[in-house]
N, C-alpha and C positions, 0 to 999 in steps of 0.2 A: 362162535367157539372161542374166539380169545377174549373177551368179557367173560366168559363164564373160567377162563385160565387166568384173571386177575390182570388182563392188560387194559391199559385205559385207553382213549382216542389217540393219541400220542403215537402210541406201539402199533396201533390199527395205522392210523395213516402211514407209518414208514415202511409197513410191509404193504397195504394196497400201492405204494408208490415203489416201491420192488416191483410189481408183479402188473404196474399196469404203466401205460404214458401217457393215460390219462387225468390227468387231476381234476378234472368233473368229473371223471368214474366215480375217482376215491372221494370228491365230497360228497354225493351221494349216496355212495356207500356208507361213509360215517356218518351220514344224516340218518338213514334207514338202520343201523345197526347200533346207533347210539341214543336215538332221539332226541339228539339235536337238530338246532334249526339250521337252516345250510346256511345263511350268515356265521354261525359260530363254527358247521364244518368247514366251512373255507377258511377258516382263520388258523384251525387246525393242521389241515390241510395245506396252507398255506406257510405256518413255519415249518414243514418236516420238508420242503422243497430245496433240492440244490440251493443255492445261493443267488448262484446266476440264472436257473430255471424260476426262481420266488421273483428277483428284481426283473424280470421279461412279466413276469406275471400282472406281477402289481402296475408296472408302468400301464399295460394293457386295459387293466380293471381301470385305472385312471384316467386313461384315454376314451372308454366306453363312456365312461360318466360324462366328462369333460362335452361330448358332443351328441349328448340327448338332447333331445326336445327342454329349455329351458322351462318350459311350462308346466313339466313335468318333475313329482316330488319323490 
Protein backbone atom coordinates (compact mmCIF):
# COMPACT_ATOMS: atom_id res chain seq x y z
CA UNK A 1 0.00 0.00 0.00
CA UNK A 2 2.71 2.70 0.39
CA UNK A 3 4.41 1.83 -3.02
CA UNK A 4 1.38 2.08 -4.56
CA UNK A 5 1.15 5.91 -2.18
CA UNK A 6 4.54 6.84 -3.91
CA UNK A 7 6.80 5.90 -0.92
CA UNK A 8 10.04 4.29 -1.62
CA UNK A 9 12.07 1.62 0.76
CA UNK A 10 13.41 4.30 2.71
CA UNK A 11 9.73 5.51 4.12
CA UNK A 12 8.84 1.52 4.25
CA UNK A 13 11.71 0.83 6.44
CA UNK A 14 11.22 3.73 9.00
CA UNK A 15 7.60 2.97 9.51
CA UNK A 16 8.23 -1.18 9.60
CA UNK A 17 10.94 -0.11 12.18
CA UNK A 18 7.93 1.91 14.08
CA UNK A 19 5.90 -0.81 14.34
CA UNK A 20 8.26 -3.68 14.73
CA UNK A 21 11.84 -4.39 16.91
CA UNK A 22 12.62 -6.37 14.56
CA UNK A 23 14.98 -5.67 11.87
CA UNK A 24 14.83 -9.09 10.15
CA UNK A 25 11.13 -8.54 10.18
CA UNK A 26 11.54 -5.24 8.39
CA UNK A 27 14.25 -6.62 6.01
CA UNK A 28 12.08 -9.08 4.75
CA UNK A 29 9.55 -7.23 4.59
CA UNK A 30 11.27 -4.74 2.20
CA UNK A 31 12.64 -7.80 0.40
CA UNK A 32 9.01 -9.20 -0.29
CA UNK A 33 7.41 -5.77 -0.78
CA UNK A 34 10.14 -4.35 -2.89
CA UNK A 35 11.87 -7.06 -4.64
CA UNK A 36 14.80 -6.42 -3.43
CA UNK A 37 17.54 -8.73 -2.71
CA UNK A 38 17.85 -8.83 1.26
CA UNK A 39 21.58 -7.73 0.89
CA UNK A 40 20.24 -4.38 -0.54
CA UNK A 41 17.06 -4.71 2.26
CA UNK A 42 19.60 -4.64 4.90
CA UNK A 43 21.37 -1.93 3.87
CA UNK A 44 18.03 -0.09 3.74
CA UNK A 45 17.04 -1.35 6.44
CA UNK A 46 20.03 -0.87 8.03
CA UNK A 47 20.52 3.03 7.60
CA UNK A 48 16.77 3.91 8.87
CA UNK A 49 18.13 2.29 12.27
CA UNK A 50 18.75 4.42 15.58
CA UNK A 51 22.36 5.14 15.40
CA UNK A 52 23.22 3.35 18.30
CA UNK A 53 20.74 0.21 17.35
CA UNK A 54 22.73 0.47 13.39
CA UNK A 55 26.32 0.54 15.23
CA UNK A 56 25.20 -2.70 17.75
CA UNK A 57 24.15 -4.02 14.52
CA UNK A 58 26.83 -3.69 12.18
CA UNK A 59 29.45 -4.68 14.87
CA UNK A 60 27.26 -7.99 15.15
CA UNK A 61 27.09 -8.55 11.29
CA UNK A 62 30.83 -8.22 11.67
CA UNK A 63 31.46 -10.37 14.37
CA UNK A 64 29.21 -13.20 12.41
CA UNK A 65 31.53 -13.01 9.43
CA UNK A 66 34.65 -12.49 11.32
CA UNK A 67 34.09 -16.20 12.88
CA UNK A 68 32.69 -18.37 10.12
CA UNK A 69 34.30 -21.20 8.85
CA UNK A 70 37.34 -19.72 6.94
CA UNK A 71 36.64 -21.99 4.09
CA UNK A 72 33.72 -20.74 3.53
CA UNK A 73 32.95 -17.76 0.71
Amino acid sequence: MMLAAGADADDIARELLRRTESPISAIKAISDSTGLGLADAKSVVHRNLAPETREAAENLWADLLDARDPGET
